[in-house]
C-alpha positions in Angstrom: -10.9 9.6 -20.6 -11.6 6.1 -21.6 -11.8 2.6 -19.6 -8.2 1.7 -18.7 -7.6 -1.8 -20.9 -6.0 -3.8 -18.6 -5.2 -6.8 -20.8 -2.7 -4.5 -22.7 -0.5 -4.1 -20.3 2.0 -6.9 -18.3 0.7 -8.5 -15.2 3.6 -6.7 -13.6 2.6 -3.5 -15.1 -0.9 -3.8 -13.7 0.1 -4.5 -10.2 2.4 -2.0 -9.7 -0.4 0.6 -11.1 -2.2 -0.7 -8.6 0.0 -0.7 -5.5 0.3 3.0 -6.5 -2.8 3.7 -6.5 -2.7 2.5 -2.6 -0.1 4.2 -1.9 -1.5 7.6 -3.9 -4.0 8.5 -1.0 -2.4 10.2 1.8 -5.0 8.5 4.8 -3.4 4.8 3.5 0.3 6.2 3.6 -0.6 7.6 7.0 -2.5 4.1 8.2 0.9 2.1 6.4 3.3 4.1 8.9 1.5 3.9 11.5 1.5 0.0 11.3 5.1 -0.1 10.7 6.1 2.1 13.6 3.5 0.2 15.6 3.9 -3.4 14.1 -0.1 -4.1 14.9 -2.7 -1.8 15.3 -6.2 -1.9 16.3 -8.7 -0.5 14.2 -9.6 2.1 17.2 -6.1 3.5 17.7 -6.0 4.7 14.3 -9.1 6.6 14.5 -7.7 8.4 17.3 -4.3 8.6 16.0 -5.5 9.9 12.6 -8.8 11.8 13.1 -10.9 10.2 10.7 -14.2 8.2 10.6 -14.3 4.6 11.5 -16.2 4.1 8.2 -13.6 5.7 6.5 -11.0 4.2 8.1 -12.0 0.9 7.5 -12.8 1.3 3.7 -8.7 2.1 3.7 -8.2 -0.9 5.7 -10.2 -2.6 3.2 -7.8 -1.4 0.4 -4.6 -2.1 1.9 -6.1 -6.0 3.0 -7.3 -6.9 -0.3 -3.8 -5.9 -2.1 -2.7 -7.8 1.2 -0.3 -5.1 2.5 -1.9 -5.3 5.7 -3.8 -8.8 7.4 -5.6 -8.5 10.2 -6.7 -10.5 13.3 -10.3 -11.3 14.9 -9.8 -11.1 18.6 -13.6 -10.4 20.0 -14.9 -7.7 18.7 -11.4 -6.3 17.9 -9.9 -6.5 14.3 -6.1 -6.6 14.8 -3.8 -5.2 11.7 -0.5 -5.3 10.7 2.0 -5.1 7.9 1.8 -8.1 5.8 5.5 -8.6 5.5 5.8 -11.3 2.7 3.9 -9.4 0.5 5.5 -5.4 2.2 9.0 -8.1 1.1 6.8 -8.2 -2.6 6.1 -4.9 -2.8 9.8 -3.8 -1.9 11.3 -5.7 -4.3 8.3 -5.5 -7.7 9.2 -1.5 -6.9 13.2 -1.5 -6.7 13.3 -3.6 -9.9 11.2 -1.1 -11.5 13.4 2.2 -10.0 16.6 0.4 -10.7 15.7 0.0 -14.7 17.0 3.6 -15.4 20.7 2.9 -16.2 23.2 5.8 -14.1 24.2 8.2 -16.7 26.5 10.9 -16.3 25.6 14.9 -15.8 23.7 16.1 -18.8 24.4 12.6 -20.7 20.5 11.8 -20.3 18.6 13.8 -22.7 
C-alpha cells in the first residue's frame, strides 16, 4: 500500500483519521476511560490498573497528549493526567457532525 497523501484530503478529514487512529488501539481506549471515570490519574495507577509496562504506557500517554486528549501535570516526580476537556468538547462534536451526515431513511429505503 502506498504513502497516505495527506494534502488530498480536508483538514477535517485528516483529523478525524487521526483521532481514530487514537482511539483504534484498545490500551488508549482503556487509559481514556480510566481518566474519565477517574478525572486524573497518575501515570503509576494505570500501570497497576492496566497491567502494562511503564514504557508502554507512557508511549500511549504520549499519543493521547500530543492530539491533546489528555494534559498532564508535573508535580515532583509525578506526571498527573487527565482528560483534556476543551479538546474531549472538540473531539465530541468534529465526530457527531460527522455520524449525523447520514440522512434517516426509512426500512429498506437506503440502498
Amino acid at each position: 500500500m502506498g504513502v497516505t497523501k495527506s494534502d488530498l484530503f480536508t483538514e477535517a478529514q485528516n483529523e478525524i483519521a487521526q483521532l481514530a487512529k487514537a482511539f483504534a488501539h484498545p490500551a488508549r481506549v482503556a487509559i481514556i476511560q480510566y481518566m474519565l471515570r477517574s478525572n486524573a490519574c497518575i501515570n503509576g495507577d494505570l500501570v497497576q490498573e492496566l497491567g502494562l509496562a511503564q514504557a508502554t504506557i507512557s508511549q500511549h500517554l504520549r499519543e493521547l497528549k500530543d492530539l491533546g486528549i489528555i494534559q498532564g501535570t508535573i508535580e515532583g516526580t509525578r506526571v498527573n493526567y487527565c482528560i483534556n476537556p476543551i479538546r474531549w468538547g472538540e473531539i465530541k462534536t468534529l465526530f457527531n457532525q460527522f455520524f449525523d451526515q447520514l440522512e434517516s431513511c426509512g426500512e429498506g429505503d437506503c440502498c
